[in-house]
RODO-2510 file (C-alpha; in nm, 4 decimals, decimal comma):
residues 200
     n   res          X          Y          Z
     1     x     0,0784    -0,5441     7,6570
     2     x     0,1422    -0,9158     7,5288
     3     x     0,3610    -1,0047     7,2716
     4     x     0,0762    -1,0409     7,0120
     5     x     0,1794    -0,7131     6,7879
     6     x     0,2517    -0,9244     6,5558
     7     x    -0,0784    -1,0203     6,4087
     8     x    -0,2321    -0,7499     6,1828
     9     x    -0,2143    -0,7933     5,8494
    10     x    -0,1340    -0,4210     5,7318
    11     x     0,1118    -0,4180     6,0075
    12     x     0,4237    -0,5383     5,8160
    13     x     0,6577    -0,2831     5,5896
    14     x     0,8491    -0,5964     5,4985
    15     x     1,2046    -0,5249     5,3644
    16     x     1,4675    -0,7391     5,1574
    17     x     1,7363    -0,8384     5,3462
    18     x     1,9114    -0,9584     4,9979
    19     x     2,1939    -0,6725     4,9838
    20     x     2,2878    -0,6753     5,3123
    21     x     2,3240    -0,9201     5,6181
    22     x     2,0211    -1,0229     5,7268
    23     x     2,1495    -1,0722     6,1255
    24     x     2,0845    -0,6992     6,1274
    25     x     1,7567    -0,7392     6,0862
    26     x     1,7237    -0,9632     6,4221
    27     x     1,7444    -0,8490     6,7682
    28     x     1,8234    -1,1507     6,9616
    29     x     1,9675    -1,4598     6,8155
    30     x     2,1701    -1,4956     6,4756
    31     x     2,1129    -1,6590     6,1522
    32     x     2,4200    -1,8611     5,9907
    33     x     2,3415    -2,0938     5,6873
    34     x     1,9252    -2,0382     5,6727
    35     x     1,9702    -2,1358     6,0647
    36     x     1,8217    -1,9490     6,3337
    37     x     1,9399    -1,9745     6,6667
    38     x     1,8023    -1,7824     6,9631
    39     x     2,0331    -1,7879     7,2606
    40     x     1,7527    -1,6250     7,5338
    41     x     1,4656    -1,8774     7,4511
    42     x     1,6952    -2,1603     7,2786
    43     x     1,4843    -2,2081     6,9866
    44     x     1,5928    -2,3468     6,6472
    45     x     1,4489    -2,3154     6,2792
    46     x     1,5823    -2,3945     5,9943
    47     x     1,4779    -2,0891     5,7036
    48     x     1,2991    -2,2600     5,4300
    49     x     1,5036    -2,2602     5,0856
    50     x     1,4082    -1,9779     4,8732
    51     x     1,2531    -1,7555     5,1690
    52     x     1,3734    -1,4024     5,2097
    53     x     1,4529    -1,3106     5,5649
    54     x     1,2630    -0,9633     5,6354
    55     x     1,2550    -0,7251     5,8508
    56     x     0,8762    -0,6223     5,9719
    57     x     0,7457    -0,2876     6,1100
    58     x     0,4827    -0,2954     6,3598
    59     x     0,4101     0,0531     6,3927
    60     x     0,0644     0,0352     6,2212
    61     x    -0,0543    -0,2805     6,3879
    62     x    -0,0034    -0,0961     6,7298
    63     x    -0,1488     0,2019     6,6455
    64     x    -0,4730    -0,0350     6,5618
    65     x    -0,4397    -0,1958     6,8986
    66     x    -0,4191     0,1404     7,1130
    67     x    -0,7100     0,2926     6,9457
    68     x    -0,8918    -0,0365     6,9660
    69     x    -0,8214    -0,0546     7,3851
    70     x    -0,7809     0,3176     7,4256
    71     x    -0,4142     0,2677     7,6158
    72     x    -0,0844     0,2875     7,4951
    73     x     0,1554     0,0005     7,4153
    74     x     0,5271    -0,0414     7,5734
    75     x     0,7276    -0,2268     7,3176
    76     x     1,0503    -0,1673     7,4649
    77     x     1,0930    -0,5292     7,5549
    78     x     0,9699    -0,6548     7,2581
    79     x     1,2590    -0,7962     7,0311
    80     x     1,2311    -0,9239     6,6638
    81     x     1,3619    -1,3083     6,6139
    82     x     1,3501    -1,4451     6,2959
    83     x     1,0826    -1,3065     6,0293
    84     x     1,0771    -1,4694     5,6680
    85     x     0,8558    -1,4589     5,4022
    86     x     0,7844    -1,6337     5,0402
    87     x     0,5719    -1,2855     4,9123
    88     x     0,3259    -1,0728     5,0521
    89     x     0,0868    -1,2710     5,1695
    90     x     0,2849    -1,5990     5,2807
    91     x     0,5271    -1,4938     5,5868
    92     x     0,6665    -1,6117     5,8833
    93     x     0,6766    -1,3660     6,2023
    94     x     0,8202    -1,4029     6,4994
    95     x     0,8964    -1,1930     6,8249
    96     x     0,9998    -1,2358     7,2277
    97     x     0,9176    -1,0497     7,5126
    98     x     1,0046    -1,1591     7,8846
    99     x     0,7280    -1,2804     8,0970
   100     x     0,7282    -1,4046     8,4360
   101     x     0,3476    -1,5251     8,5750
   102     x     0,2644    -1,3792     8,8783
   103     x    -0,0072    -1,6359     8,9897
   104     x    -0,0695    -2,0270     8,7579
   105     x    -0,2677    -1,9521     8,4471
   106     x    -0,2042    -1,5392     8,3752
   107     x    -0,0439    -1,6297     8,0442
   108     x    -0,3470    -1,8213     7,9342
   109     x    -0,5481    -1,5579     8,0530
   110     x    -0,3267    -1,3036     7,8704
   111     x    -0,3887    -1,4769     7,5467
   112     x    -0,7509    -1,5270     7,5630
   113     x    -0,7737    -1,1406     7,6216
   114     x    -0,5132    -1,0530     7,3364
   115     x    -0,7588    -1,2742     7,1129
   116     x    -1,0487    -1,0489     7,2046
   117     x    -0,8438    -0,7821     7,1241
   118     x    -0,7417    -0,8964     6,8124
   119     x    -1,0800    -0,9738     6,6892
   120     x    -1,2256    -0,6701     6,8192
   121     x    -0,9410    -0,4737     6,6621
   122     x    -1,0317    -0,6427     6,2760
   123     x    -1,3919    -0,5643     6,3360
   124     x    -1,3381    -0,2371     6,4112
   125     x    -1,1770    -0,2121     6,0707
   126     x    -1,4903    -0,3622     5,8887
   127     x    -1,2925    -0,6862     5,8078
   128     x    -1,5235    -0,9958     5,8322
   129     x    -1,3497    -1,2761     5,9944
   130     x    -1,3862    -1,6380     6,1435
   131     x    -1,1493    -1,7453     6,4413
   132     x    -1,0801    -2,0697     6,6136
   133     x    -0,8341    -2,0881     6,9247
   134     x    -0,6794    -2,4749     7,0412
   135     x    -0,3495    -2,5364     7,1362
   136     x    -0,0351    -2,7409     6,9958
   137     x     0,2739    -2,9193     7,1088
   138     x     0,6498    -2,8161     6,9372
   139     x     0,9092    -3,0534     7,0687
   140     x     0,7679    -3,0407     7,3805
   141     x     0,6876    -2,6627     7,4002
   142     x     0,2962    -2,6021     7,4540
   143     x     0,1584    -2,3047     7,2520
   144     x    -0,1936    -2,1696     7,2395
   145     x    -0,2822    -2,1131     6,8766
   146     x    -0,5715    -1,8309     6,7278
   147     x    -0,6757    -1,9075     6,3625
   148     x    -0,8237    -1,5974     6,1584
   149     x    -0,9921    -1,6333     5,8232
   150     x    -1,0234    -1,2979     5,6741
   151     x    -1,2562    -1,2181     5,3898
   152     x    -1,3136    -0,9253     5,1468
   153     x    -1,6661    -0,7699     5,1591
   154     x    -1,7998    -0,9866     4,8882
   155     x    -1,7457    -1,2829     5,0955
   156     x    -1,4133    -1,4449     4,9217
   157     x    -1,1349    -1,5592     5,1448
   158     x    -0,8412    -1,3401     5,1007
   159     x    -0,6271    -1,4584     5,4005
   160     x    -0,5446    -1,6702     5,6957
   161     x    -0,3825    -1,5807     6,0354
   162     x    -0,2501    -1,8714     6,2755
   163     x    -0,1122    -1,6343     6,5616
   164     x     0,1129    -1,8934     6,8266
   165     x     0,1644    -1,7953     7,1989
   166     x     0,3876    -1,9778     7,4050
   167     x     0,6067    -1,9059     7,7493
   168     x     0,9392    -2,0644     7,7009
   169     x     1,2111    -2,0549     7,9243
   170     x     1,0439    -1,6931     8,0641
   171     x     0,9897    -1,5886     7,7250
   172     x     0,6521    -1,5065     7,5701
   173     x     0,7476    -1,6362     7,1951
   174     x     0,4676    -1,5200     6,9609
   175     x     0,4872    -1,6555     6,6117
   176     x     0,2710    -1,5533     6,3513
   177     x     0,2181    -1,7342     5,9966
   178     x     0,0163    -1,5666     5,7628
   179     x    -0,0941    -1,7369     5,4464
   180     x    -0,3182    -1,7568     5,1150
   181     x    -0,2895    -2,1018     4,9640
   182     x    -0,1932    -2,4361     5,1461
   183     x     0,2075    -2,5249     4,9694
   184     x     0,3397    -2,1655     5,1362
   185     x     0,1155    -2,2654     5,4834
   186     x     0,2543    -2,6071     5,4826
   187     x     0,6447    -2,5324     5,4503
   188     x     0,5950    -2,2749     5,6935
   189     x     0,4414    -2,5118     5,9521
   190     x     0,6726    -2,7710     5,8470
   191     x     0,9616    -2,5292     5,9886
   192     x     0,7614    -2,4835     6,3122
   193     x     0,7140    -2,8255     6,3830
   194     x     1,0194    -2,9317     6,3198
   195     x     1,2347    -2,6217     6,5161
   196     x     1,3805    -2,7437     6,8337
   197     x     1,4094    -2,5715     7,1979
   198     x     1,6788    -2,6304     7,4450
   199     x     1,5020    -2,7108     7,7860
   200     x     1,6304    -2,4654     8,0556
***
């Protein structure tokens, strides 16, 4: 399954890393003065001031996805990076997973189907959505983006997904900001933009 577990909105049981180190919360990588630094993909963000590192649990958002494609999910190559957030509804989520293609244009493929999935996984929950897919460049990386607009049942707008997929250096890197108001969305995709990735 691809790296995409990230996405669902009730799949985070986000903890405080404030009382203890927050590099425990990380599987790969290490975080020294708000800096993240992932060795495997060579990827660099700088932590926005005032953001809590977290660490998320994804156990809910998979259960979704097997019930929504009726097989079960292998996450043991999935690894947390760096996961941040300003509250509950404004965070910053990302995860790695190797990936080699077998034949030019799988991972594209991959991510158009994990899209379907993801939609078809929200509608099977009675959430009412929009979604938009396009594509963006981060110092040179290409990623495929997914934009979700989730409403309540009276029609108001209670939250925005932009889900990122990208294959660097053999890594699938999925990043996932969600957000409800446009300050929180912009420092979080002025920390994307801005990260850096060592060419390999």
């Amino acid at each position: 399954m691809r790296n995409y577990l990230n996405f669902l909105v009730i799949c985070f049981v986000l903890i405080s890393c404030k009382q203890v180190d927050p590099n425990k919360y990380i599987d790969e990588g290490y975080l020294k003065d708000n800096l993240y630094k992932s060795n495997e993909i060579g990827w660099t963000i700088q932590i926005p001031d005032g953001w809590e590192v977290v660490k998320p649990d994804n156990r809910v958002g998979k259960a979704a996805i097997e019930i929504t494609t009726g097989a079960k999910i292998d996450l043991s190559e999935q690894k947390h990076l760096i996961n941040f957030k300003k509250d509950h509804a404004n965070l910053f989520v990302s995860t790695s997973q190797p990936f080699k293609e077998e034949y030019p244009g799988e991972f594209i493929e991959g991510t158009e189907s994990m899209n379907k999935i993801i939609y078809d996984t929200y509608k099977s929950r009675g959430a009412k959505t929009d979604t938009s897919s396009g594509s963006v460049f981060i110092d040179g990386m290409e990623f495929r983006t997914f934009t979700i607009k989730i409403y309540s049942e009276e029609g108001g707008l209670i939250l925005n997904q932009i889900l990122y997929s990208g294959l660097v250096n053999g890594y699938d890197l999925g990043i996932n900001i969600n957000y409800n108001n446009e300050k929180d969305k912009n420092i979080m995709l002025e920390a994307l933009m801005k990260s850096k990735f060592d060419k390999k």
